[in-house]
C-alpha positions in Angstrom: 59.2 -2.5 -10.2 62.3 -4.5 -8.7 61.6 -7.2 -6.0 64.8 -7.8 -3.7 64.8 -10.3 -1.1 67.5 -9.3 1.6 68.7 -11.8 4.2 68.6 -11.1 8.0 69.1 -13.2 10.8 70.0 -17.2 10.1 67.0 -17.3 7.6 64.8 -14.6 7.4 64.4 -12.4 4.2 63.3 -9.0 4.5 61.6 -7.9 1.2 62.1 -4.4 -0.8 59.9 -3.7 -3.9 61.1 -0.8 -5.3 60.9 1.9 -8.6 64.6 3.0 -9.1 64.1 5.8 -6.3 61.4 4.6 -3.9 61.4 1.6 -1.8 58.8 -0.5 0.6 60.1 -3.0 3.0 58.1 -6.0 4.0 58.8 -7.1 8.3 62.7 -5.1 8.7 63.6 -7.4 11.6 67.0 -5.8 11.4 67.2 -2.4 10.5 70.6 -3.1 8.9 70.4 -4.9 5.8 67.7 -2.5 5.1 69.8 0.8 5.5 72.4 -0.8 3.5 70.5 -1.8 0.3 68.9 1.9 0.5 72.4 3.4 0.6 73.8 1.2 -2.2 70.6 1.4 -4.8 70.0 5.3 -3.9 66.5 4.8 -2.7 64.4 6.5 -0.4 62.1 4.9 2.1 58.6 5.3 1.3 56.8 2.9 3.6 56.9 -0.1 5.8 54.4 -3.2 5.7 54.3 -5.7 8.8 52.6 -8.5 8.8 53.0 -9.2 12.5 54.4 -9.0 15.4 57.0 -11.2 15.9 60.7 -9.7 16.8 62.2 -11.0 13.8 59.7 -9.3 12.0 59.7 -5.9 13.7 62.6 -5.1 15.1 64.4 -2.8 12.4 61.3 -0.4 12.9 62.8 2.1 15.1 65.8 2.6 13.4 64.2 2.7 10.3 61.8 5.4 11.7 64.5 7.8 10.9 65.1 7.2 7.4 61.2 6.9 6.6 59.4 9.3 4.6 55.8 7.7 4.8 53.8 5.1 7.2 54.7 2.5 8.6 51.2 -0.1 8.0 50.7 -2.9 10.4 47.5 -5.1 11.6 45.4 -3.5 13.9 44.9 -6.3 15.9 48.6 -7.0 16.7 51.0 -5.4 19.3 53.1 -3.8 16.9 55.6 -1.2 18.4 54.4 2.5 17.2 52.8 4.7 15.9 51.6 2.9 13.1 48.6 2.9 10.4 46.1 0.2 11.6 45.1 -2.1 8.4 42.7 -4.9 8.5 40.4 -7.1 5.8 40.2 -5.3 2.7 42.0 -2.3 4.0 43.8 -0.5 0.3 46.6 2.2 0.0 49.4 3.0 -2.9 52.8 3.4 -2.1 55.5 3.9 -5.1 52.7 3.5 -7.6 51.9 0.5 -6.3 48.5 -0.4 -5.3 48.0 -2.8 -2.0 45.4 -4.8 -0.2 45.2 -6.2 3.0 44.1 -9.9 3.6 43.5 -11.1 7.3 45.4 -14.3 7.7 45.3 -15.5 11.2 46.5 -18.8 12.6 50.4 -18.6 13.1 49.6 -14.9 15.2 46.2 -14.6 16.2 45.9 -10.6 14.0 48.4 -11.9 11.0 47.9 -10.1 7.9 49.0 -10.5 4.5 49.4 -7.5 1.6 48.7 -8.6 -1.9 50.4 -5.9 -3.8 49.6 -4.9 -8.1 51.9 -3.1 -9.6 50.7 -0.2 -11.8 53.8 -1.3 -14.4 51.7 -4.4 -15.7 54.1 -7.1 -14.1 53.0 -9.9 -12.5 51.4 -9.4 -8.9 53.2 -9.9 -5.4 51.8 -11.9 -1.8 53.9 -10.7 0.8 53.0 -13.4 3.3 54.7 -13.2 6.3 54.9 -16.4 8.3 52.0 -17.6 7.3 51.9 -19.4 3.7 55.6 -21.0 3.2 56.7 -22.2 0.0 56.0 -26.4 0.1 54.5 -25.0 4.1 52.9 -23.2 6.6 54.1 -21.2 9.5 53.4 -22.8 12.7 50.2 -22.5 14.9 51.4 -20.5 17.7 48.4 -18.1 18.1 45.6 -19.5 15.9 43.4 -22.8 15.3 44.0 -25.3 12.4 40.6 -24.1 11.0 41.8 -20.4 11.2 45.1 -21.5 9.3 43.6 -23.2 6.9 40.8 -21.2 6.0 43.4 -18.4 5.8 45.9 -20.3 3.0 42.8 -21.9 1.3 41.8 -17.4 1.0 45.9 -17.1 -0.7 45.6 -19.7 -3.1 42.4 -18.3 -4.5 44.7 -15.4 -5.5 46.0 -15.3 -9.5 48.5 -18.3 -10.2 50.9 -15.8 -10.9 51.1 -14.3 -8.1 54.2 -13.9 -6.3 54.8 -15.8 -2.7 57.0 -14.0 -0.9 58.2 -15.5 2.3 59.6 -14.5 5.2 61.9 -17.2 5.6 63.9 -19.8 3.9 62.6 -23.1 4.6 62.1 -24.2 1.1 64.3 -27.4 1.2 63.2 -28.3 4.4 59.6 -28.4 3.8 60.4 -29.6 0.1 61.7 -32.9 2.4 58.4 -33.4 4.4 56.2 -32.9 1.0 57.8 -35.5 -0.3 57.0 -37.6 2.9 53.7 -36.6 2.4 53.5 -37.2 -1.5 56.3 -39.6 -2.4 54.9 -39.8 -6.1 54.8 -36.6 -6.3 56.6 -35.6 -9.8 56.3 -31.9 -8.9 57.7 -31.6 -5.6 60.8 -34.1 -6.9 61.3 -31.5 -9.8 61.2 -27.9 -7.5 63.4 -29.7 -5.0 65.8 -30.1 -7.6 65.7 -27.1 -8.6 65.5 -25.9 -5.1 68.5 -27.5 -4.2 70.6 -26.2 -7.1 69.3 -22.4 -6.3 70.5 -23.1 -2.4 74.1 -24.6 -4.1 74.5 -21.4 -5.6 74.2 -18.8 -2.7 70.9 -18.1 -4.1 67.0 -18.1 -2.6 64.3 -20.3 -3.4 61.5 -17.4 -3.4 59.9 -15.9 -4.5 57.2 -19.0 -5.6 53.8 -18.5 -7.6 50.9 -20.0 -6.0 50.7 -21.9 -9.2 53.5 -23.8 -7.8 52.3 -24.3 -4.3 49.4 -25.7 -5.2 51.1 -28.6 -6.9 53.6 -29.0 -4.0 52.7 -27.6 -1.1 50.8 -30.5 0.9 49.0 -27.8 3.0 47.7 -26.2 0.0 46.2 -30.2 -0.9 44.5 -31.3 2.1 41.6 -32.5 -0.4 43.8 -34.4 -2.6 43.4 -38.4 -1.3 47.1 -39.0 -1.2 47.4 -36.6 0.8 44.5 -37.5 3.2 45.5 -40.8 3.2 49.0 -40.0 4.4 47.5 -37.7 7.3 45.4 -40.1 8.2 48.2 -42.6 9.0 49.6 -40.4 11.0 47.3 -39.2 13.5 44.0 -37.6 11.0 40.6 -39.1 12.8 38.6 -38.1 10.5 38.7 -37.2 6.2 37.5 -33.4 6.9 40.2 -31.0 6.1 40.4 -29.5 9.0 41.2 -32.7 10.5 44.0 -33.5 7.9 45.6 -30.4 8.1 45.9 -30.2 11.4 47.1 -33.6 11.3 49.9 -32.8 9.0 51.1 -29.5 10.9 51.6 -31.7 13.5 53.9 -34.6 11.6 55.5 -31.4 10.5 56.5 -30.1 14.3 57.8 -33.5 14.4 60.3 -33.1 11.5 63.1 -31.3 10.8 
């Protein structure tokens, strides 16, 4: 299996996992980078994954209707443009040998799912996450409560180290910056946004992360580590439950930029 992450937009990726002839897409915003990876790489469309309904995240789909030899899969809970399989908790299909399960993830969209994907090749597995678990962040609460969110990224990081984040966006460096805010002493965020910053230098992307990484960096993956309660705390946390220190520190992060 071959992951690609294809731009869109000013920082959106749009991600392909495919066999050499079959391809899935992860949220086709834009039908177009889409159409032409499938054209250069020879592949045919297979299926579709959304993870929620958000333009930038659904947009492609009726173009890509036409070139789609399979189902489109989206939450059942979200207003997804149609038709459509429904998936929710625990829902499980293959596409291109792959197997899939659905994880309910809300908090950033109230019906937000994620698809945690094993290959049948023996290679490592894949998270495609959608807005909600960002490498070094966390998508913002637009829909959801800070206990939804968190009890929803504390469910991801229970998945295998190895596992592969796949984001929908590149906001690496800048939440690299506010983890460091966060964790100043932090040797593992100072190293990945190093190496973060010479990936970006390079044309390149930051993702896909491990959550083995993310749990070293990513400060909303740490709300029980003391520094990083006692840096939520002095700014805004008014109490040491984690509820209350992660929404704290989603909160310093709408702040920052």
């Amino acid at each position: 299996m071959t992951l690609i992450a294809l731009p869109a937009f000013a920082d959106n990726y749009i991600w392909m996992l495919h066999d050499g002839h079959n391809a899935v897409v992860v949220d086709p915003g834009d039908a177009a980078p889409v159409l032409t990876a499938l054209e250069a790489l020879g592949l045919a469309l297979r299926a579709i994954l959304v993870t929620h309904h958000h333009a930038d995240h659904t947009g492609g789909l009726e173009v890509l209707r036409a070139r789609l030899d399979g189902v489109v899969y989206a939450p059942a809970a979200e207003p997804v443009p149609g038709p459509f399989e429904p998936v929710q908790e625990a829902t499980r299909f293959e596409a291109i040998g792959a197997a899939f399960e659905v994880i309910e993830v809300p908090g950033h969209t109230a019906g937000h799912v994620a698809y945690f994907c094993m290959p049948s090749d023996d290679s490592v597995p894949v998270l495609f996450c959608g807005d909600t678990l960002f490498s070094a962040g966390c998508g913002r609460l637009f829909e959801g409560t800070a206990a939804q969110m968190l009890d929803s990224l504390r469910r991801l990081a229970a998945l295998p180290p190895d596992t592969r984040v796949c984001c929908a966006h590149e906001y690496t460096e800048s939440n690299l910056r506010f983890a460091q805010m966060v964790e100043p002493d932090n040797e593992d965020v100072a190293t990945h946004a190093a190496r973060c910053r010479a990936l970006r230098s390079e044309g390149k992307p930051t993702l896909p992360s491990t959550l083995e990484i993310e749990r070293r960096i990513n400060p909303f993956l740490r709300t029980a580590v003391p520094s990083v309660q006692s840096a939520a705390c002095h700014h805004g946390a008014k109490a040491d439950d984690e509820v209350a220190i992660f929404a704290a520190l989603r909160e310093w992060k709408n702040q920052c930029r």
